[in-house]
KEVEX-729753 format. One record per residue: x, y, z of N, C-alpha, C in turn. Coordinates in pm, 1 decimal, m for minus. Layout:
> n.east|n.north|n.up|ca.east|ca.north|ca.up|c.east|c.north|c.up
> X|Y|Z|X|Y|Z|X|Y|Z
...
This chain:
> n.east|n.north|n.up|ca.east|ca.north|ca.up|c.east|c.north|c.up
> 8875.2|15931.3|13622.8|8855.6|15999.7|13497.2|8723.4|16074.4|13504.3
> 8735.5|16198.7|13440.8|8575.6|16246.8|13423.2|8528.5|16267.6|13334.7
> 8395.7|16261.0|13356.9|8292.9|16257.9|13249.0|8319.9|16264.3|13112.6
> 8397.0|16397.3|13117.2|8429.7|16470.5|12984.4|8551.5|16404.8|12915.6
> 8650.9|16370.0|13036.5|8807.6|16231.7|12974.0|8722.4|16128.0|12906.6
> 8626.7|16035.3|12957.5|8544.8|15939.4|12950.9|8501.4|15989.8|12810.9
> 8439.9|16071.7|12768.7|8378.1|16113.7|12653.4|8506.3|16109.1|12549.9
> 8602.7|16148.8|12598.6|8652.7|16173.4|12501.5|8780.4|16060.2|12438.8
> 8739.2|15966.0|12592.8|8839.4|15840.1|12576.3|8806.6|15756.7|12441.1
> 8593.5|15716.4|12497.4|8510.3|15705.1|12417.0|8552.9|15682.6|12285.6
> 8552.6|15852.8|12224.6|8560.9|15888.3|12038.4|8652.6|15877.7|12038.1
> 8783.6|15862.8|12119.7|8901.2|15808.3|12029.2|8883.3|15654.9|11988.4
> 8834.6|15568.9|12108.2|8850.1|15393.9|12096.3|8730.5|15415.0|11977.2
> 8643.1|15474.8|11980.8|8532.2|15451.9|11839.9|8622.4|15472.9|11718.5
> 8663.8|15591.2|11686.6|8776.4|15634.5|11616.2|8822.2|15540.3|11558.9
> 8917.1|15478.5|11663.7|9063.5|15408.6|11591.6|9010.6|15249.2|11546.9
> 8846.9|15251.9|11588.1|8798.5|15076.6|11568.8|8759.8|15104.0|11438.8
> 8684.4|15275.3|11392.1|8666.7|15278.3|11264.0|8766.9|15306.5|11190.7
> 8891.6|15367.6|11208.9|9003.5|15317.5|11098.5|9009.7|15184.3|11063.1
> 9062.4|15094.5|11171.7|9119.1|15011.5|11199.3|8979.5|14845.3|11074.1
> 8841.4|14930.5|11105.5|8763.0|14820.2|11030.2|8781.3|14882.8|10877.3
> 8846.8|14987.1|10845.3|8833.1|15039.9|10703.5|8947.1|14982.5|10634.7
> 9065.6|14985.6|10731.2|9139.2|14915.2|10669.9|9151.0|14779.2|10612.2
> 9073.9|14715.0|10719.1|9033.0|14566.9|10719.4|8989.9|14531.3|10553.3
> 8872.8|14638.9|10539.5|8756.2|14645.0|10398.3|8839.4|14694.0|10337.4
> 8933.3|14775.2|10328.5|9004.0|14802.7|10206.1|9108.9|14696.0|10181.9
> 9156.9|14628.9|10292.5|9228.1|14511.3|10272.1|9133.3|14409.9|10154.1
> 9050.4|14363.1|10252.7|9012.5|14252.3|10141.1|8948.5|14325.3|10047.5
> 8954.9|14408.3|10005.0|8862.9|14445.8|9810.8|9028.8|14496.8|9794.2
> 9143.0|14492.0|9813.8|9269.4|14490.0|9743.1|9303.0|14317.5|9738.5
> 9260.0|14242.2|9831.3|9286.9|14079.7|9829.4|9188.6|14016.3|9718.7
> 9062.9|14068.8|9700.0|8988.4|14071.1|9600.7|8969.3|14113.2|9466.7
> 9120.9|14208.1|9409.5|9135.3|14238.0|9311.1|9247.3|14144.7|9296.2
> 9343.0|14117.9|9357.8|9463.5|14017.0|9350.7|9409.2|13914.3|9288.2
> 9317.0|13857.3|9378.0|9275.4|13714.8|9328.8|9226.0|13720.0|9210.4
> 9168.4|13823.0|9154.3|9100.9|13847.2|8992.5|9215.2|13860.8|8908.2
> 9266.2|13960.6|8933.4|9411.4|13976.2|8846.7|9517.9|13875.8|8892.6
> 9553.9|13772.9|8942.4|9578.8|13617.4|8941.7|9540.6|13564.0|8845.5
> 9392.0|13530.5|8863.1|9302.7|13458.8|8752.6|9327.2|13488.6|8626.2
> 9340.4|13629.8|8636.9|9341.7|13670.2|8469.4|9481.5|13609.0|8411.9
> 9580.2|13615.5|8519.6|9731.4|13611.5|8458.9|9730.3|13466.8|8446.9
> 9706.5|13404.8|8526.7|9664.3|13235.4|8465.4|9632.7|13175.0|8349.1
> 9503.3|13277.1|8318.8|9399.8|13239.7|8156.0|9508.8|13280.2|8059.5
> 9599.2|13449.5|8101.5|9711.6|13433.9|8041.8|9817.8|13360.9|7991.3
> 9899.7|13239.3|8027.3|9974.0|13180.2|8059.3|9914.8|13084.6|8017.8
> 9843.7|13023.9|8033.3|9741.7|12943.0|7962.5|9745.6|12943.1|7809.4
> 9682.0|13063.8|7776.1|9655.7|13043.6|7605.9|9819.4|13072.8|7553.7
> 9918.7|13106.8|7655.9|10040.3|13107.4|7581.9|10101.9|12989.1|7565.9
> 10046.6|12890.3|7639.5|10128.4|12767.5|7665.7|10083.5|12684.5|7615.7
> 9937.4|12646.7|7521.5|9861.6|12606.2|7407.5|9953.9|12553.6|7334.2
> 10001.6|12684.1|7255.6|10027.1|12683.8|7076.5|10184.1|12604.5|7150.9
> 10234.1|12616.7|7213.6|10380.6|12530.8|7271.5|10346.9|12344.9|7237.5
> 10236.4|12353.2|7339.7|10207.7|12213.0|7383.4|10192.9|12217.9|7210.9
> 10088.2|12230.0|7120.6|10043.0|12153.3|7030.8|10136.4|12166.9|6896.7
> 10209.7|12262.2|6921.6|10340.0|12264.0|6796.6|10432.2|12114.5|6822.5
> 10448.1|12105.6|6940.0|10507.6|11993.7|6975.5|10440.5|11907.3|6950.2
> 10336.1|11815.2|6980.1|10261.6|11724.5|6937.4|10267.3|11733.0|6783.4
> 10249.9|11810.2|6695.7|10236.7|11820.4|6547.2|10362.0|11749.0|6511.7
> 10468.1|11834.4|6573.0|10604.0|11805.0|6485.2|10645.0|11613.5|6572.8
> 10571.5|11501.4|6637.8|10638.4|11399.5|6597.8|10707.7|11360.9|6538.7
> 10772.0|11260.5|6521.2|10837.6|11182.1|6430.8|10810.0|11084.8|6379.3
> 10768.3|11064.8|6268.6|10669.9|10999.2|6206.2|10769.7|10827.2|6178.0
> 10764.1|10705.3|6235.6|10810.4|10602.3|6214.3|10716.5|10488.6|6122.2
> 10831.8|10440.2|6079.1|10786.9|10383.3|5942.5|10768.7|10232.8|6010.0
> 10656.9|10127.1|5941.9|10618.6|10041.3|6034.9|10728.3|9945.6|6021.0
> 10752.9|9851.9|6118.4|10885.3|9752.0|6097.2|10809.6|9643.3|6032.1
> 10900.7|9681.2|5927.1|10797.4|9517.8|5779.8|10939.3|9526.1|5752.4
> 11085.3|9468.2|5819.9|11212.6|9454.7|5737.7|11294.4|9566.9|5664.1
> 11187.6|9604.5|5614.2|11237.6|9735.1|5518.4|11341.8|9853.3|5532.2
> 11444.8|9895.0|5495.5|11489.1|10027.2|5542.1|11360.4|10151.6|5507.1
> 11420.0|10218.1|5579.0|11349.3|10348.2|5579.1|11354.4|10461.3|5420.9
> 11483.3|10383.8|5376.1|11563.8|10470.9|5254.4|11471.2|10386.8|5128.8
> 11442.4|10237.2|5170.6|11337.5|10167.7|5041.0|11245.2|10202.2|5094.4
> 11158.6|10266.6|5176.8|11034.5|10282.2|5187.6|10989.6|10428.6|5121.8
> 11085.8|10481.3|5105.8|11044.0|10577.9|5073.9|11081.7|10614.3|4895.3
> 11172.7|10551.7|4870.0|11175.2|10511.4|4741.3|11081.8|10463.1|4687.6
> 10989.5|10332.7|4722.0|10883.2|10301.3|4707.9|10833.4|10177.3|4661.7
């Protein structure tokens, strides 16, 4: 090879190492927005799944203590 092939073998392998690392960096700051917008959709999903859980807890079923009684005289009074 001469000089000038050599030179020019060179700026291509420089070349294609600097695509090749840009892609890399644009990879992870797109893997780095994922993981944020993840997070966010989480906190999402989250405050939707709150008011579920605690509607449920509210609405129990409220049992009347066992002292013999029906439920129909207890509430009669």
């Amino acid at each position: 090879m001469t000089d000038k092939g050599a030179v020019y073998a060179l700026a291509a392998l420089k070349r294609k190492r600097a695509d090749l690392a840009g892609e890399i960096d644009n990879i992870g700051n797109r893997m780095a927005d994922m993981i944020t917008e993840l997070a966010h959709l989480d906190a999402s999903i989250k405050l939707f799944e709150q008011p579920m859980s605690r509607s449920r807890s509210s609405r129990r079923h409220f049992e009347f203590p066992t002292t013999g009684r029906s439920a129909a005289r207890c509430k009669a009074g």
